[in-house]
C-alpha positions as CSV (number, residue, x, y, z in Angstrom):
1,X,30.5,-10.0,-3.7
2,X,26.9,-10.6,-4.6
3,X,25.0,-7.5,-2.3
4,X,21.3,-9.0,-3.3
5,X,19.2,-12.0,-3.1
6,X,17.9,-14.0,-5.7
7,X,14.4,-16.0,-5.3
8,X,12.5,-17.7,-8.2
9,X,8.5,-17.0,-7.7
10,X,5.4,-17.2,-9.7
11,X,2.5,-15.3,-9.8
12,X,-1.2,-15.1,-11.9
13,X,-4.0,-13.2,-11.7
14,X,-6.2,-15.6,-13.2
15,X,-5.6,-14.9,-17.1
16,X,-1.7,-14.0,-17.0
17,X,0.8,-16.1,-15.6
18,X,4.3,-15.0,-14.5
19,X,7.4,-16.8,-13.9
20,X,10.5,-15.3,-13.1
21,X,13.2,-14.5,-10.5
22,X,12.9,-11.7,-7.5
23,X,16.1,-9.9,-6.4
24,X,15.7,-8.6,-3.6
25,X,18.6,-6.1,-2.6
26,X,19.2,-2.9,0.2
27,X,17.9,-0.6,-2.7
28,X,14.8,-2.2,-3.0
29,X,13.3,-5.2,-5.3
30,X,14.0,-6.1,-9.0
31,X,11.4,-8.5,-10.7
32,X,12.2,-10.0,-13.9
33,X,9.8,-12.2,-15.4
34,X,7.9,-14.0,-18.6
35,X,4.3,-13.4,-18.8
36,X,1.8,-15.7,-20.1
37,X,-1.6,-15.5,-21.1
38,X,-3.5,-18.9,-19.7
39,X,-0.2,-20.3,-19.8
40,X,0.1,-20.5,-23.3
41,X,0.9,-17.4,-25.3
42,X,4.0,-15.7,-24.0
43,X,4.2,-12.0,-24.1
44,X,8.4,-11.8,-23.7
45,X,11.0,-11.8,-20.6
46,X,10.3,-8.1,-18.8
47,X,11.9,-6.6,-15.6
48,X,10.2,-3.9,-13.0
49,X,12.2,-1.9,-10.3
50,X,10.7,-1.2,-7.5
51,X,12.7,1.3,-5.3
52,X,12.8,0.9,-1.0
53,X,11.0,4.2,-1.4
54,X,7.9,3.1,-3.4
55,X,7.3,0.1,-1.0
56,X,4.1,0.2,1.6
57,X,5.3,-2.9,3.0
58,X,6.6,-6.9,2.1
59,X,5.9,-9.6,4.2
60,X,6.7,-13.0,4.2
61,X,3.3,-15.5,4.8
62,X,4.3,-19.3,5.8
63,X,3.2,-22.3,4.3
64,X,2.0,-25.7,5.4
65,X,5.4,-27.6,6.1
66,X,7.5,-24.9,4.2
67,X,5.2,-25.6,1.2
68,X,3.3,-23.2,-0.4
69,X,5.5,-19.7,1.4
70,X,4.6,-16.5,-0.3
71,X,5.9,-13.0,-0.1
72,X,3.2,-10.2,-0.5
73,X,4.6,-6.9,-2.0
74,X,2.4,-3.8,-1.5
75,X,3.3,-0.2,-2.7
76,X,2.7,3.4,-2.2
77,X,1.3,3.8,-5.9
78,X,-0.6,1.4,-7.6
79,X,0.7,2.4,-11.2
80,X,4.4,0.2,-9.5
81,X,2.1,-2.7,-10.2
82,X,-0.1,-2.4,-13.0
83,X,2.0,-4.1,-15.3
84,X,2.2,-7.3,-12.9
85,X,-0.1,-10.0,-12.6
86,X,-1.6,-8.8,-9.4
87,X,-4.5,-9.0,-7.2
88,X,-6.0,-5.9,-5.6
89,X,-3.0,-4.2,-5.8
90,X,-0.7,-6.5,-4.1
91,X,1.7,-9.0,-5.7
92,X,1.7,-12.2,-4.3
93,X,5.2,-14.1,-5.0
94,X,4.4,-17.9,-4.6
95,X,7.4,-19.9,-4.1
96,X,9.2,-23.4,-4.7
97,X,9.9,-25.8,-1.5
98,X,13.0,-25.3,-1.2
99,X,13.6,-21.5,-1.8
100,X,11.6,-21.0,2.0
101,X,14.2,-20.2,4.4
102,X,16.0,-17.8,2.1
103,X,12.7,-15.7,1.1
104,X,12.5,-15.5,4.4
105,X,15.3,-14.0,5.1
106,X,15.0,-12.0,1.9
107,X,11.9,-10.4,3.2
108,X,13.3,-9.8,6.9
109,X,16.7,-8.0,5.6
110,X,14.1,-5.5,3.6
111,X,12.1,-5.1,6.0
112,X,15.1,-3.8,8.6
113,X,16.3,-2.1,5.1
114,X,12.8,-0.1,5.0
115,X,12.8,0.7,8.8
116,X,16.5,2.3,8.2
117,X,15.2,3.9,5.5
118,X,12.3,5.6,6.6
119,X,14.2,6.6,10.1
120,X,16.7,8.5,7.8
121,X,14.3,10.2,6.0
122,X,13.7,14.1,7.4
123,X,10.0,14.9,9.1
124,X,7.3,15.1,7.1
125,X,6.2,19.1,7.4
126,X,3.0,20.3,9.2
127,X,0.5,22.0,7.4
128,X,-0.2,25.8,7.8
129,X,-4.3,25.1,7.5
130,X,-3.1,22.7,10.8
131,X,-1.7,25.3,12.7
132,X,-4.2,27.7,12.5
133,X,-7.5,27.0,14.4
134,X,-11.2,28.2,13.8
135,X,-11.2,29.7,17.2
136,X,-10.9,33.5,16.4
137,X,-14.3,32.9,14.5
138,X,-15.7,32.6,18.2
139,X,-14.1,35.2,19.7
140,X,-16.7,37.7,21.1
141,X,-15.7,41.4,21.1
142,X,-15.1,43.5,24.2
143,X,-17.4,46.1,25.9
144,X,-16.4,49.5,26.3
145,X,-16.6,50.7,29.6
């Protein structure tokens, strides 16, 4: 049984030009994709992994008529995205016509994935430097009687 959901895309940044298919799974998302430089000069087929836990969030933006759908893919760490055409640090996944309804519910099964996820994780610990207060610097000293 296929346990992920495959969505062709493409992407550019302006100079490089991606095309290539987005997997999108309850572990996270798999890119694989052929850049191109204006369109023209292929640099080779290449694959990124981004884990459940590297991703800030995904969202799914609608189109005019189902045309022109898009799924925006930010992450924790910009260095997940530096070696994808990408602008301002999030990737912007532009798709076909017909692939709409399941990107959408690509993006909606990882984003109840990611609320799991981050529920399961354990709480983040407090700081010492927050526990302590400046308030002893105030104190004023007792009289003797």
């Amino acid at each position: 049984m296929q346990s992920f959901t495959s969505i062709p895309f493409k992407t550019d940044d302006g100079w490089w030009h991606a095309n290539g298919i987005a997997k999108f799974s309850s572990a996270g998302v798999i890119l694989e994709y052929e850049t191109k430089f204006l369109g023209l000069v292929g640099a080779g087929v290449k694959e990124a992994r981004i884990a459940l836990a590297d991703l800030l969030d995904v969202r799914f933006r609608k189109g005019v008529f189902k045309s022109n759908g898009k799924i925006e893919i930010r992450t924790k760490t910009f260095s997940t995205l530096a070696a994808l055409p990408n602008k301002d640090g999030r990737l912007t996944l532009k798709l076909a016509r017909d692939d709409y309804q399941d990107a959408a519910d690509a993006v909606a099964k990882l984003q109840k994935d990611m609320a799991e996820f981050t529920a399961s994780q354990p709480p983040t610990h407090t700081p010492l430097s927050v526990l302590f207060d400046e308030s002893e610097d105030e104190t004023q000293q007792l009289k003797d009687q």
